[in-house]
C-alpha positions as CSV (number, residue, x, y, z in Angstrom):
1,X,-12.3,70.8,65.7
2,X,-9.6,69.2,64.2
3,X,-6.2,69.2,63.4
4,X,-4.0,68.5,60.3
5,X,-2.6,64.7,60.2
6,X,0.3,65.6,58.6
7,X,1.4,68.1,61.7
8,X,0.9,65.2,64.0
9,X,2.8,62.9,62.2
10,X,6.0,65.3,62.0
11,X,5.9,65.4,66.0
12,X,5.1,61.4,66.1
13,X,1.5,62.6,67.7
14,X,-1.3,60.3,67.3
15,X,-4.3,62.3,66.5
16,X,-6.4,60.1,68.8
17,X,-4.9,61.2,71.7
18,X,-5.8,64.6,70.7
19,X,-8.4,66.2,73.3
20,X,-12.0,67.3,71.6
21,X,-11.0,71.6,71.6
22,X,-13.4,74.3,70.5
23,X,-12.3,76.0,67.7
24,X,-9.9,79.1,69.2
25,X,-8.0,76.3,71.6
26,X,-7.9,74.4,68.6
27,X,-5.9,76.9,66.4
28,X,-3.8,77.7,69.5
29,X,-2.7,73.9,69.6
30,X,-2.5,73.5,65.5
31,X,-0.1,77.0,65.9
32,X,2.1,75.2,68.9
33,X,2.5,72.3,66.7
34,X,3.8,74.0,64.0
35,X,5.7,76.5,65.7
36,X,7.5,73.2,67.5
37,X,8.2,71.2,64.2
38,X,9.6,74.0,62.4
39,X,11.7,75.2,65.1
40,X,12.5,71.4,66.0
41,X,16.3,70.5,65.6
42,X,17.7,66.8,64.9
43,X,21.0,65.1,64.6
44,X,21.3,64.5,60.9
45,X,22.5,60.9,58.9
46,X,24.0,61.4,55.6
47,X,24.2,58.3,53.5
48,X,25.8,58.0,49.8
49,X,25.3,55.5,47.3
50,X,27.1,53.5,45.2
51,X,30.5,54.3,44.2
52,X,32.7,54.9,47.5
53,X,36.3,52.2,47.4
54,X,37.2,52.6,50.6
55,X,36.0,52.6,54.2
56,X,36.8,55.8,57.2
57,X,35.3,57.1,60.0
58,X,32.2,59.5,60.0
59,X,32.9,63.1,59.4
60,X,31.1,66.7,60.9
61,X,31.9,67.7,57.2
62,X,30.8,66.9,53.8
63,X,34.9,66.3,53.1
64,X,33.7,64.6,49.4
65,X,31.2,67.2,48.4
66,X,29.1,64.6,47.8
67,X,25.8,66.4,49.0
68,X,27.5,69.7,47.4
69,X,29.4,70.6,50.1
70,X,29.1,72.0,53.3
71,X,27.8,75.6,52.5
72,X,25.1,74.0,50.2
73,X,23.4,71.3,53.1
74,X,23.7,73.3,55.1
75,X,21.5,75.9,54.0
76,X,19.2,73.4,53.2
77,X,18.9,71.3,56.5
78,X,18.0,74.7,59.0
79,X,16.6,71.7,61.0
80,X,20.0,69.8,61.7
81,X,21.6,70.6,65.0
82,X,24.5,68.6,64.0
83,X,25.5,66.8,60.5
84,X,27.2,63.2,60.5
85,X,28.3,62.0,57.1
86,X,29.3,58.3,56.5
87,X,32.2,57.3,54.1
88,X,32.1,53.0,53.7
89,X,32.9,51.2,51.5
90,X,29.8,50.9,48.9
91,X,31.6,49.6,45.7
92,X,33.5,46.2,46.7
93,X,30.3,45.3,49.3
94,X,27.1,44.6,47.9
95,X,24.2,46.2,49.8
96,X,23.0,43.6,52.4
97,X,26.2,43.1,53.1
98,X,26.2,42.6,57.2
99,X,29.6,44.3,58.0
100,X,28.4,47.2,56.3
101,X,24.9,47.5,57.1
102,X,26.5,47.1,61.3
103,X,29.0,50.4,60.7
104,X,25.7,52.5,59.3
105,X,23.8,51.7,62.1
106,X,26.7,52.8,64.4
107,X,27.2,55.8,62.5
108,X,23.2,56.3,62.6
109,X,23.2,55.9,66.8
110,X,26.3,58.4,67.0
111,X,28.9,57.8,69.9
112,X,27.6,56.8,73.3
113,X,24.6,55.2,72.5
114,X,24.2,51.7,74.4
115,X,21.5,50.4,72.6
116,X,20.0,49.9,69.3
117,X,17.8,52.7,68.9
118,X,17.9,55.6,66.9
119,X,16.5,59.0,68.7
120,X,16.0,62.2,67.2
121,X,17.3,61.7,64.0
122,X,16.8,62.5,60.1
123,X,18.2,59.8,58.2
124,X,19.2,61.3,54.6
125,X,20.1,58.4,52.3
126,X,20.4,58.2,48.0
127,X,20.7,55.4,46.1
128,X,21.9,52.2,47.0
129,X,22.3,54.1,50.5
130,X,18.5,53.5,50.8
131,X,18.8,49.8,50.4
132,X,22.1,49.3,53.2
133,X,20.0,51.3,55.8
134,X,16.3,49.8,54.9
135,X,18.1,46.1,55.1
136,X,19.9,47.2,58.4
137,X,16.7,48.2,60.2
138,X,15.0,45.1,58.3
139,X,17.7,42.6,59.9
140,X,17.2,44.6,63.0
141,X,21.1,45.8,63.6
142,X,19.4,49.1,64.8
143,X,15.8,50.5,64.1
144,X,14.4,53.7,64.6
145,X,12.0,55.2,67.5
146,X,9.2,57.2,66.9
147,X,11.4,60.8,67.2
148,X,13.1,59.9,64.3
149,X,13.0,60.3,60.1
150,X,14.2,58.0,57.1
151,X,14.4,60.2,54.3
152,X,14.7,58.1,50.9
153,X,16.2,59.9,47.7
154,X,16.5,57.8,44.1
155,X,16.3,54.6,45.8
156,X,16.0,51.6,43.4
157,X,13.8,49.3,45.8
158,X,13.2,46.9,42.7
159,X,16.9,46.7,41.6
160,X,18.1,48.5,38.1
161,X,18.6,47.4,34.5
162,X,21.5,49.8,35.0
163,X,24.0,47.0,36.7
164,X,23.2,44.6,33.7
165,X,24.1,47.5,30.8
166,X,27.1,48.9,33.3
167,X,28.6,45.0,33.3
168,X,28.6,45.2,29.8
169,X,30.0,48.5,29.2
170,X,33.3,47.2,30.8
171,X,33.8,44.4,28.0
172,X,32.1,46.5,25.4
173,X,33.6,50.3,24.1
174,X,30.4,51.2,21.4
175,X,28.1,52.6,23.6
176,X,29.4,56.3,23.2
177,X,31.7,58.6,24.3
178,X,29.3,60.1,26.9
179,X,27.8,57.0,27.8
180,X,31.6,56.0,29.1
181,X,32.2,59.1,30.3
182,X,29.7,58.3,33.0
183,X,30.7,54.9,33.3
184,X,34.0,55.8,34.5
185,X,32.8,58.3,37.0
186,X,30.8,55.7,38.3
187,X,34.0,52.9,38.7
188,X,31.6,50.1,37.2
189,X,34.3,47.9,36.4
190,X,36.5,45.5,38.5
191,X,40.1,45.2,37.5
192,X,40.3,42.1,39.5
193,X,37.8,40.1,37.6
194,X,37.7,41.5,34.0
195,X,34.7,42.0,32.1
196,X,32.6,42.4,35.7
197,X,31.3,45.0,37.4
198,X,32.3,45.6,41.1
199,X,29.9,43.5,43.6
200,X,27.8,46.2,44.4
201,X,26.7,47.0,40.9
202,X,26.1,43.3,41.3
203,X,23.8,43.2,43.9
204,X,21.6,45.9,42.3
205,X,20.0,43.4,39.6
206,X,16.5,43.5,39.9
207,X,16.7,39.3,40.1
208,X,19.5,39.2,43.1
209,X,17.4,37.5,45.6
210,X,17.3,39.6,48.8
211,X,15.2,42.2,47.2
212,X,12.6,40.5,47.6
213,X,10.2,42.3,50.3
214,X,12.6,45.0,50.6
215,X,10.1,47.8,49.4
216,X,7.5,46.8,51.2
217,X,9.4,46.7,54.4
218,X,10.8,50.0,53.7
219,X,7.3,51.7,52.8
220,X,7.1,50.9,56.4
221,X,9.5,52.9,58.0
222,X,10.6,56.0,55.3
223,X,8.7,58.9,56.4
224,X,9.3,61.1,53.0
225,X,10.7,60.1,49.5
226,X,11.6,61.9,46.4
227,X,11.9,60.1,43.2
228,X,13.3,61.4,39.5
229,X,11.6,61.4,36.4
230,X,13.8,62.7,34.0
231,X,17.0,61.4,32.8
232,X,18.3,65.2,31.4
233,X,17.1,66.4,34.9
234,X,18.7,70.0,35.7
235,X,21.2,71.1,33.5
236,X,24.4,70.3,34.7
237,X,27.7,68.5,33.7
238,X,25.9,65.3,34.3
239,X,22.7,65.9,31.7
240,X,24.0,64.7,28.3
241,X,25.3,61.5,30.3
242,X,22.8,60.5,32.1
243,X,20.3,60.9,29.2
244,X,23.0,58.5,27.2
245,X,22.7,56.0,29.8
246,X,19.0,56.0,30.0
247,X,18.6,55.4,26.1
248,X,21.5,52.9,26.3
249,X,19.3,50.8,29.6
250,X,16.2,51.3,26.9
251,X,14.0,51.1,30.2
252,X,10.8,51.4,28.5
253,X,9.4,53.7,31.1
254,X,9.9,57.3,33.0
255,X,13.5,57.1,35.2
256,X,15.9,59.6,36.7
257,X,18.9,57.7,33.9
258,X,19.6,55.0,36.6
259,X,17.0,53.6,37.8
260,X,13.5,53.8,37.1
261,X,10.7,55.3,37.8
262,X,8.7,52.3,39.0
263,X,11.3,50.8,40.9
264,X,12.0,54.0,43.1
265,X,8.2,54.4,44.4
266,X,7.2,52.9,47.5
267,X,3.9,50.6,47.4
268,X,1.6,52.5,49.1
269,X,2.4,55.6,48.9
270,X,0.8,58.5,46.8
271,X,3.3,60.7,45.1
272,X,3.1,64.0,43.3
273,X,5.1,66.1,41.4
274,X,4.9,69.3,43.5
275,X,7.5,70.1,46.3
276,X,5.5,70.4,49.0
277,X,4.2,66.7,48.5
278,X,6.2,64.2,51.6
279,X,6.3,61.8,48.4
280,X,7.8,64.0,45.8
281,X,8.1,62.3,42.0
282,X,10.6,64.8,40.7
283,X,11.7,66.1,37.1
284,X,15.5,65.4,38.2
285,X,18.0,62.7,37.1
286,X,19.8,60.3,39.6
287,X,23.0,62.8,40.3
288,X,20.5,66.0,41.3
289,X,19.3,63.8,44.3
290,X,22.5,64.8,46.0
291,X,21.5,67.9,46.2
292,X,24.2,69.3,44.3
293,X,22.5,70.7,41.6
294,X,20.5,73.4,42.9
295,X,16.8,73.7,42.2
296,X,15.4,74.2,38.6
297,X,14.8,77.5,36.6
298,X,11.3,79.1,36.6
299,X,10.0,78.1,39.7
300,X,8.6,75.0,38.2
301,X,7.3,72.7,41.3
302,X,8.4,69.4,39.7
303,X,11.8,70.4,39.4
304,X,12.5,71.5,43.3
305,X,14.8,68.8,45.2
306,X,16.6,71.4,47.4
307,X,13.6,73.5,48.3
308,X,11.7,69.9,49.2
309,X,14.4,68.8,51.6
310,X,14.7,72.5,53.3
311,X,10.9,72.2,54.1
312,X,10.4,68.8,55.0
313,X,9.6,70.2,58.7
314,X,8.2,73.0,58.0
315,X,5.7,73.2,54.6
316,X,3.0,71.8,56.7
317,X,2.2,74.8,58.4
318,X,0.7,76.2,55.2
319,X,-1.7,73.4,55.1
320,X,-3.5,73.7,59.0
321,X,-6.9,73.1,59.3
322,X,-9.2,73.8,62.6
């Protein structure tokens, strides 16, 4: 008999130390397992990406709405016994910034902890978020036990040609009207040093030196991943913008409008474009990895962020074998 890896890896089971069953015991311990991981409740991370000027302390709440607001996660985190939300400073800092990297991991342990380790967690980071917390853990501020989950959304592992177009958009007005709508939402440019782009726009060039072994590192500790293919993505107030940025970067291949495709997938690591997949290549642009966007029309399976991240514990049970 035997039962599904998958199930055993959501509980941090090894399936070696599984006892030989017959096949009724056997269905009886694949149907404990799944009863436990869907029922199973965490203490849930939050991480943003780029874009945040200013540094406070964790909230209960999402107080910016940056995941869509509180009603919206929510609804799609059943799992979460409690929801911690981290609001640093990810603009003037580049990502392996040390200061930085030190206040996610405390935010990540949660008060009282006295040691390094992070227990019974699910780490939710987007963006640049993914490269503060897969550095952190790589220089060892804090790492995390077997009990716990890092779960990476649009993560540029490789860099982004973004940062190099972005610099240029803030000496250079004849890239379009929606192409600089975005770029001002996105506060690319640094009124201190005119012409450049804030330092953490900076650090995401695919050339800046500490990226190198960064993926590879984090393909060793993110248990699932979802990645965007399409730079329209979901229609939203974002679309038309984030399709002007793409053909502005010219990236030459599939991306979510920031970053692309190639740079966001994990060596290793076999992805699919259906929801129920742990690594989920998506038909969503960089914004609809908050989770702000909804799900798309029509049921299509590439286009389901929200209904990926509201089963990550729980689609497995559909695929039990004994």
């Amino acid at each position: 008999a035997r039962v599904a890896r998958q199930i055993c890896h959501l509980k941090g089971l090894q399936t070696s130390s599984l006892p030989v069953v017959g096949m009724k015991s056997g269905l009886a311990l694949a149907q404990l397992l799944v009863g436990a991981s869907a029922t199973a409740s965490y203490r849930c991370v939050f991480m943003p990406g780029l874009g945040w000027p200013n540094s406070s302390a964790p909230t209960a709440t999402d107080t910016d709405s940056y995941w869509g607001g509180d009603s919206n996660i929510n609804k799609l985190t059943p799992y979460c016994s409690s929801r911690t939300y981290i609001h640093q400073d990810t603009l003037t800092r580049g990502w392996d910034n040390a200061e930085l990297q030190q206040a996610v991991c405390e935010a990540g342990l949660g008060e009282g902890s006295n040691d390094t380790v992070i227990r019974n967690t699910v780490f939710f980071a987007h963006s640049m978020g993914n490269l503060i917390f897969a550095d952190a853990l790589r220089q060892k501020a804090c790492s995390l036990d077997a009990s716990s989950y890092f779960v990476a959304i649009s993560a540029p592992w490789y860099g982004s040609k973004a940062s190099q177009v972005l610099e240029e958009s803030c000496s250079n007005s004849s890239l379009g009207e929606a192409f600089h709508w975005l770029a001002n939402k996105l506060h690319r440019c640094d009124p201190d040093r005119p012409g450049k782009v804030f330092h953490a726009y900076e650090s995401l060039h695919p050339a800046y030196p500490p990226f190198e072994g960064l993926a590879e590192f984090a393909a060793e500790q993110v248990s699932f991943a979802m990645c965007g293919h399409s730079p329209y993505g979901l229609t939203s107030v974002y679309s038309a913008a984030m399709e002007g940025l793409a053909r502005a970067i010219g990236f030459g291949e599939k991306s979510d409008g920031m970053v692309a495709l190639s740079s966001c997938l994990l060596p290793g690591k076999a992805y699919d474009t259906h929801w129920q997949s742990e690594f989920y290549s998506a038909g969503i642009n960089h914004v609809d990895g908050t989770l702000r966007s909804g799900d798309g029309s029509l049921g299509l399976p590439s286009r389901q962020p929200s209904k990926w991240v509201s089963s990550l514990f729980t689609r497995h049970s559909e695929t039990v074998l004994v």
